[in-house]
Each structure stands twice: as structure tokens, then as C-alpha cells.
N, C-alpha and C positions, 0 to 999 in steps of 0.2 A: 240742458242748455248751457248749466255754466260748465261742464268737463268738455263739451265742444267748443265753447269761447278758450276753454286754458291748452285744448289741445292744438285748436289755432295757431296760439300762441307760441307755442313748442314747435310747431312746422316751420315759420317763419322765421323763427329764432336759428333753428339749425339751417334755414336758407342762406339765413344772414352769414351765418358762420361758415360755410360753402360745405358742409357737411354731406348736401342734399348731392352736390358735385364731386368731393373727391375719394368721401368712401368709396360708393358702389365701383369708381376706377380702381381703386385699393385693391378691393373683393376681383375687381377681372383680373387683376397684374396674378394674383393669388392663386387665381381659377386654372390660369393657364401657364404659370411660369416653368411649374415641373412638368409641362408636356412636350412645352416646345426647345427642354435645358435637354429631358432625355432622347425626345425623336433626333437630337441632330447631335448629341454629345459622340456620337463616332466620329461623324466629321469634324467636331470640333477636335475633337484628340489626334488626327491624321493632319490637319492644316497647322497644329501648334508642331509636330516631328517628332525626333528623340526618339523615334522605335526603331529596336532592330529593323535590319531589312530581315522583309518576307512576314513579315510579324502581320496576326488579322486580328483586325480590332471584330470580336463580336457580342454586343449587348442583346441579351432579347429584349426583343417590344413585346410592351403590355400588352394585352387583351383590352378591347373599351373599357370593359366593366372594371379594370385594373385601371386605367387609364382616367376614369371615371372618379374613382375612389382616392388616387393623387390627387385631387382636385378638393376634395371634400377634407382630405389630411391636412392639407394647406389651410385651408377656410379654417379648420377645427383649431387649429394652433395659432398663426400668426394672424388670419379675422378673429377671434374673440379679442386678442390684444388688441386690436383695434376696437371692437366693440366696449371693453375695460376702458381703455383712456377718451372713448368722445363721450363717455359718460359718466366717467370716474368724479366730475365735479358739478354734475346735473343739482344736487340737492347739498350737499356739502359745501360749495362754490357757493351758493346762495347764504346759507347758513353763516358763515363765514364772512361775506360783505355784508349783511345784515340785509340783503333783499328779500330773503323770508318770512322775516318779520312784515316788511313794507307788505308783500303780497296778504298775507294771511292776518294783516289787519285788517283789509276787504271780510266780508263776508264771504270766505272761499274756506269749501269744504276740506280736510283735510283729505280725502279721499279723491277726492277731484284734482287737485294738485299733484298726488300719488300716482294716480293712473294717466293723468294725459302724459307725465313727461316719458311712464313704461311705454303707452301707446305710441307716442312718437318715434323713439326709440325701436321698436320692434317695428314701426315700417317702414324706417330707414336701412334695419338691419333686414326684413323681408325684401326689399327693391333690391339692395345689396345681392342680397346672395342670390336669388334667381335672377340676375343680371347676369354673374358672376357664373352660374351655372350653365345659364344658355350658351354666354362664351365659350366654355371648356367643353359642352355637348357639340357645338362648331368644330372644334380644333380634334377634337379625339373622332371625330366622324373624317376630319382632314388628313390625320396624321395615321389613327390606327384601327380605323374598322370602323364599320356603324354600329349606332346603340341605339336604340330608339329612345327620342325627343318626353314620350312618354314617360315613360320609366326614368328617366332623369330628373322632371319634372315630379313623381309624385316620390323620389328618394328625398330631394328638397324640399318638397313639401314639411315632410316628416322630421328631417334635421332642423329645421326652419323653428320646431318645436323647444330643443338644444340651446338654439340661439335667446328663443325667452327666459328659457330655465337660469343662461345666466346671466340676462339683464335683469330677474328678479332678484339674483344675489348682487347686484352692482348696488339696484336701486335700496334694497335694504342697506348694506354696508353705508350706503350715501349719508342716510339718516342716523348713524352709529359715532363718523368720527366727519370730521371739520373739515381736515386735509385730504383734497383731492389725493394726491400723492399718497396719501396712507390708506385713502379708499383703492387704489388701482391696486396697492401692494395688498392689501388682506383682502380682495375678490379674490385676484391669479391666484394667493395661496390657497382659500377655500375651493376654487376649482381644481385646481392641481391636486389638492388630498381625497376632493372626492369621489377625481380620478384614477389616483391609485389607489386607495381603498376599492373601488370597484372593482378596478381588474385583477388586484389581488384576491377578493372575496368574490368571486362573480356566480359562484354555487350560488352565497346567500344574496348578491344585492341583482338579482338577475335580472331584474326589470329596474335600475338604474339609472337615470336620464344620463348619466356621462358614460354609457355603453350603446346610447343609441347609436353614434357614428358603426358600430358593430354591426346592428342591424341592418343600417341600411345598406352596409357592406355585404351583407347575406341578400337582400332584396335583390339586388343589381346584380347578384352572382345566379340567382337563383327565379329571380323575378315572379316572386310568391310573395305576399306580403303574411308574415305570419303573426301570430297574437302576439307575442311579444315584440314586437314591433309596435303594434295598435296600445299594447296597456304600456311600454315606457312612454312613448308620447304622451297618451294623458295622466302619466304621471311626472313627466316635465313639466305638462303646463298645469297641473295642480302644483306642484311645486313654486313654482313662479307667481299663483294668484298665492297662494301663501304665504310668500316673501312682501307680496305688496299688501296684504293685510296686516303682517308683521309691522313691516318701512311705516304706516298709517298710525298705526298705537303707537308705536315708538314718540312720531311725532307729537300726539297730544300728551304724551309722558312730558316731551320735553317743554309743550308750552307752558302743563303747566307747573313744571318744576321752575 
């Protein structure tokens, strides 16, 4: 009862804050930007001039499933930086104005505090991106073939995974240092290394959660879902319940140091 009262709370809060409203817009601008930059960038290069004459502009067009995975590139890069900063000061930002204290002189569990603001969080970023998705499954069916609704739908799914893996590194980071600002900076760094560590290592870290974007690029090309696909996702989101039981000790370290 009381993680649904504080998860409530978490809903509301990011209502307030229009969260609820300008992410998941965020997530379509994201979804569909590189579809509709590349379906027209001949025309736009033919209406700007400057070419020889007789000169032929020819780009190939993607393939859906190509068309598809622009969309999921976008998300994967410039949505986490959005997911990093609307929550870079979820727990630190409190920390910090001394609202933490106020809260958690309640009898409120430290674990309950921990998981509603992950839970919020995570279905902000799930509305987000299968919003974000069904847009670009529109546009890539408009612009360059069909892909079936399905198969996009369960590639998402499976990324969707990704997305917890690194709200559980925000929300840990949150509880480590004070400054938002310094939590956004040392999440993106811990993603970004454990990004390239992977791709560089991908023999040994082959089931990865920052390789799953690969996966589901194999999914959509292939549309088989194969085990490594199946054991990175649940080990994204073992990762992620790890980080919140991590974020959880850390806390009671700090109340009572």
C-alpha cells in the first residue's frame, strides 16, 4: 500500500512537471526525424541548387527494417539523454533541498521510496517509446515499405528492457552524489563505457544489455527472436533490480552515517 501511495506520488509529480506531455513528444520528434530528413533529402538537395547540370542526385532508400532501426538509433542515443536529465535529480534534487529527510522521517520504507520513483520512471519512458515507435512503424510503412505493426511492437518490447537498465544506473548514481549535474555527467559516462567496452569485447560480454539494440536489429532483419536476445533482456532487467537494491543500501548507509 505504501509503494502505491509514493508511486502515486511520482505520477503526479511528473504531471505536474509536464513530463507526462513533452517527453513521449520528444520520443516521436526522435522516432521519426531521420525518416522523414532521409525520404526527402534528394529533394531537398535539388530545391537548395549548386549542382552541375545533368548531375542525378541518387540515395538509396532503406529497407523498413533499415528504416526501422534509424528510429530505434535515435531513441538509443539522444532518448536516454533525455531519460538521464528528467531524472538526473529524482533522488539527488531531494537530497539536496533536504526533502529527503522530510519524506523519510515518515515511516516510509527505504525500498518504497527507491522503486516507485524507478517505477514512474520506467512508464514514462515505456508510454515514451511505444508511442514513439508506433509513430515511426506509420511513417516507415508511409515512406518505405511495410513492416508489420507486430514485429515492431515486440523489437520495443525487448529495447524497452535497455531503457530500465539505464534508469537503474541514473537511479543508483542519484543516491551516490548530490548534484544533479554530476549525476547526468557520471550516468552518460557509465553508459558510454559500458558501451564501448561491449562492442569492443562483444566475444566475452555477448549477452550485454548495451548490445541489445544489436539484437533487436537482428530480430527485425531476420524476424526470429533468438536466445540471446531473450537472456540479454533478462539480464538488463536483472541489472537494473540490482542497481535499485544497490541505490536502497546506499541510502540506509547514508542515514545512518
Amino acid at each position: 500500500m505504501q509503494l502505491q501511495v509514493m508511486f502515486k506520488k511520482e505520477l503526479i509529480e511528473n504531471w505536474r512537471n509536464f513530463k507526462w506531455i513533452w517527453v513521449p513528444i520528444v520520443f516521436i520528434i526522435f522516432a521519426i526525424m531521420d525518416l522523414i530528413m532521409t525520404y526527402y533529402m534528394p529533394r531537398i538537395i535539388e530545391s537548395v541548387g549548386g549542382l552541375p547540370e545533368g548531375a542525378v542526385i541518387s540515395i538509396p532508400m532503406p529497407s523498413p527494417a533499415e528504416a526501422t532501426i534509424m528510429s530505434f538509433a535515435e531513441i538509443g542515443t539522444l532518448g536516454i539523454l533525455i531519460l538521464v536529465v528528467i531524472s538526473m535529480g529524482t533522488i539527488s534534487g531531494e537530497i539536496k533541498s533536504g526533502v529527503y529527510e522530510l519524506i523519510l522521517s515518515k515511516p516510509v520504507q527505504y525500498g518504497n521510496y527507491i522503486t516507485s520513483k524507478f517505477l514512474a520512471f520506467s512508464l514514462i519512458s515505456f508510454v515514451s517509446l511505444f508511442i514513439g515507435m508506433i509513430a515511426s512503424w506509420y511513417y516507415v510503412n508511409l515512406l518505405f515499405g511495410e513492416i508489420q505493426l507486430t514485429n515492431v511492437l515486440i523489437a520495443t518490447s525487448f529495447y524497452f528492457t535497455y531503457l530500465m537498465y539505464v534508469l537503474g544506473i541514473v537511479i543508483l548514481v542519484n543516491t551516490i552524489f548530490k548534484s544533479p549535474g554530476l549525476v547526468a555527467f557520471v550516468s552518460i559516462a557509465i553508459i558510454v563505457l559500458l558501451s564501448a567496452i561491449s562492442n569492443i569485447f562483444q566475444h566475452i560480454f555477448e549477452f550485454s544489455p548495451s548490445l541489445i539494440g544489436e539484437h533487436v536489429q537482428n530480430y527485425l532483419y531476420n524476424g526470429e527472436i533468438v536466445s540471446e536476445l531473450w537472456i540479454t533482456a533478462l539480464i538488463a532487467i536483472i541489472v537494473a533490480i540490482g542497481c535499485i537494491i544497490a541505490a536502497v543500501m546506499i541510502l540506509r548507509n547514508r542515514k545512518i552515517n
